[in-house]
N, C-alpha and C positions, 0 to 999 in steps of 0.2 A: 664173363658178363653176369651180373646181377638178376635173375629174373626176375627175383621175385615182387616188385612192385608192378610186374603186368599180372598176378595170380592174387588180390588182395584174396583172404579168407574168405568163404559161400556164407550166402545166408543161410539160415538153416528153413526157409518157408522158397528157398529157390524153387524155379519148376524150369520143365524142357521149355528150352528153348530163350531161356534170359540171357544164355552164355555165347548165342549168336548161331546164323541158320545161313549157311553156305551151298551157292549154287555152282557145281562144277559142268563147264562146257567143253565137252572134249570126243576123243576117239574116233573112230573108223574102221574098216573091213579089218584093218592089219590091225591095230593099234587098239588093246583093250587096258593094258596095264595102265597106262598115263590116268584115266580118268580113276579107276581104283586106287592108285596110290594117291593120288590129289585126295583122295576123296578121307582116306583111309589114316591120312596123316595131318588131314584135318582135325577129324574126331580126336586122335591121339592129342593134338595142341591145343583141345580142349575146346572143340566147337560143340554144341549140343545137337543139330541133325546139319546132314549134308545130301543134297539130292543130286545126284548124276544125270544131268543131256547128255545124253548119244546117239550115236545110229544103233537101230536096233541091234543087231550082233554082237556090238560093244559093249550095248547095255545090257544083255543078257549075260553074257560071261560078268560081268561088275555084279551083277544083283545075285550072281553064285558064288562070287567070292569068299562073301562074309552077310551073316545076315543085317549086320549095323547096317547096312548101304541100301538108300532110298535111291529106286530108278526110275528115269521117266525116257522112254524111247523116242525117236524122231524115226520120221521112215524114208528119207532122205539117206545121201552117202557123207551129210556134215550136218550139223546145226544152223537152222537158219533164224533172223530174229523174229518170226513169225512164233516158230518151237519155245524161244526162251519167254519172248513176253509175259506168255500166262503165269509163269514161274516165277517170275520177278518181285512181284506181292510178297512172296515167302521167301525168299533170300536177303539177308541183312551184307554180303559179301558175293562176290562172282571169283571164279577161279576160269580161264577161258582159253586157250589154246590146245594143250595136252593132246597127243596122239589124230589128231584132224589132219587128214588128207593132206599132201601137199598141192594143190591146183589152183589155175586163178579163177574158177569158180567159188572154191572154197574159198581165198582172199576175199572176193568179193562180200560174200558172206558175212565172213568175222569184219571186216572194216563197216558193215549196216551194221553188225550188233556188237562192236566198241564205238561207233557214232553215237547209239542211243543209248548206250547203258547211261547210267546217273547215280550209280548203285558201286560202291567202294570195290576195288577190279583190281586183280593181280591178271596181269598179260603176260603170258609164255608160251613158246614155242611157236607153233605153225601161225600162232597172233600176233606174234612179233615181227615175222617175216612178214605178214599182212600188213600191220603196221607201219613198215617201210614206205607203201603207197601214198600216205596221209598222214605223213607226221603232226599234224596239229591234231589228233581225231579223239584224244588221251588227255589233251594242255587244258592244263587248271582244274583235271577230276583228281579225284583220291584213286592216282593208278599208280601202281607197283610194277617197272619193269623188269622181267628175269631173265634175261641172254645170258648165256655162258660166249666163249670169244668167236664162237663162228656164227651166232646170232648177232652179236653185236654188231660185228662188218655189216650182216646183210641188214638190219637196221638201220644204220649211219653212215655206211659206204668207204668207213674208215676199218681197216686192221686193228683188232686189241692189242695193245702196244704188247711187247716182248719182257722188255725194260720193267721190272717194278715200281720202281720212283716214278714211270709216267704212267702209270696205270688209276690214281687218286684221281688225273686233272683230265684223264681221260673219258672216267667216268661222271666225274662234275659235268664235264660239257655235253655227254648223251644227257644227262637229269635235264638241265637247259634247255636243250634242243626239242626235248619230247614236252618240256611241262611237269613231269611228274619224275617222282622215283624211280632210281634204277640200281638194282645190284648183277653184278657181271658176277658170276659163277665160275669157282675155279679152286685150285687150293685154299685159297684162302682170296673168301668172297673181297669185295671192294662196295661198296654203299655208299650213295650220295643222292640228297634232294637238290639240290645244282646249288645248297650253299655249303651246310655242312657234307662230310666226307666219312666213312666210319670203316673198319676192316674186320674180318671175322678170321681169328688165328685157328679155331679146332675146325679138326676137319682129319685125313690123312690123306696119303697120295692112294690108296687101296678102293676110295670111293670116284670109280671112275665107271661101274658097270651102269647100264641103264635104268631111271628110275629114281635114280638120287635127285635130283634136280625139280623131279613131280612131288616128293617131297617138300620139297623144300618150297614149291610153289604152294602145296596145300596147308603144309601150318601158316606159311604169313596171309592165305585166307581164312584160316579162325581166326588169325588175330586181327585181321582188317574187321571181322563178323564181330568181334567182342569190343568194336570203338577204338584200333589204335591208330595215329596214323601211317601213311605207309613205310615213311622212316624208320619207324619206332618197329613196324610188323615185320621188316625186312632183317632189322638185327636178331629181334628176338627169334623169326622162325630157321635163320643163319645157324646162331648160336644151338638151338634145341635139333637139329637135323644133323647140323657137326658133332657135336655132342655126341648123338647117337651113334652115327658113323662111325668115330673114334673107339667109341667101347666095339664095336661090333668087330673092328679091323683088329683091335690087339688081340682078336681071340681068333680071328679067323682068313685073318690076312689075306693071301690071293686069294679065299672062296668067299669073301665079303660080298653079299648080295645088297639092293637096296633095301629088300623087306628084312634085311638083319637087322640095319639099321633101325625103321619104323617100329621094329621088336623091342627096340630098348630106349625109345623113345622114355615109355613109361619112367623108365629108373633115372632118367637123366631128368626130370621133371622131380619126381621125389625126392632126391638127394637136395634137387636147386630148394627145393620149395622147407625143406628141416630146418 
């Protein structure tokens, strides 16, 4: 894939914050990685700041991670949309599930604050399963859905087909269903707004440890944050997370982490952008 017409050249009087300001909602007691990787492969995709909601614990191990990462704690065991509201002013994109508790308190939760967001929204993980509840709660927003095949079912109620050839018309009809985009995650993704259809060939089979996937949820939240739509955010941040994977796996095959990937982000972006 082509990027380089979602990277035109900077101005040279740019300043923080033109290149878009992402709000990630995520994590839990167990579950700290999701919101740092979202957060972290944001930045890398070229978002200008990214602040992390968490439960406090979450948040603190994220705001030790790396010092790039802005934290804002809840003192709850989830996010609730009371926590996100005040934050909303300063986020041009939301990134919203990652590492959240599985319970139906927490459902309840994320389904108040994907009813109210209005603000360009990549749903993954434990917001997808939430989602399930009120499939209209996402129809006619700029929302980007990320299920890999066992999200999917619990989204749709349907099995991700087997069969390659039905996996395109598979995905057309979750897009439909929900309103918004959806790419199924997998070797090689599948993309569709319920008209067009797109695939993402790089990728390898080595990228199966955990963490790839929060990836790949936070760059298409820079690029939902930088005005694309979520079509457009879902190939591109496809391609730059495959991308990376790819170089990360011919070097390191079984010990390919996700943060090997995110490591080479950078170069997979330089080479596209020469």
């Amino acid at each position: 894939m082509d990027i380089r017409p979602f990277y035109p050249p900077r101005d040279e009087e740019s300043r923080k914050g033109d290149f878009g300001r992402v709000l990630v909602i995520g994590g839990s007691e167990r579950y700290a990685g999701a919101p740092a990787f979202n957060a972290l492969a944001a930045l890398r995709a070229g978002a200008d700041l990214v602040t992390v909601l968490a439960p406090r614990r979450a948040a603190d191990i994220v705001a030790g991670y790396a010092p790039d990462l802005i934290t804002h704690p809840c003192e709850g065991a989830f996010p609730e949309f009371a926590d996100v509201e005040e934050l909303l002013p300063y986020a041009d994109a939301v990134v919203v599930g990652g590492g959240i508790e599985r319970s139906s308190k927490a459902h309840r939760a994320l389904r108040a604050i994907l009813g109210a967001l209005r603000k360009p929204m990549v749903v993954d993980a434990e917001a997808l399963r939430a989602l399930a509840g009120d499939k209209g709660l996402v129809r006619g927003k700029a929302a980007l859905l990320t299920p890999h095949g066992g999200e999917y079912q619990a989204m749709t109620g349907r099995e991700w087909p087997r069969n390659e050839a039905h996996r395109e018309e598979a995905c057309r009809v979750a897009a439909q269903e929900f309103g918004a985009t959806v790419i199924v995650k997998g070797r090689r993704e599948v993309i569709s707004d319920g008209t067009r259809v797109a695939r993402d060939e790089v990728g390898s089979p080595y990228l199966t440890k955990g963490g790839y996937g929060d990836l790949l949820a936070g760059a298409a939240g820079a690029r939902l944050a930088r005005g694309d739509a979520p079509y457009d955010a879902a190939r591109v941040a496809a391609y730059l997370v495959g991308a990376a994977g790819e170089r990360a796996a011919r070097e390191l095959g079984e010990s390919t982490l996700a943060s090997d990937a995110l490591a080479r982000m950078p170069d997979v972006l330089r080479d596209a952008l020469r």
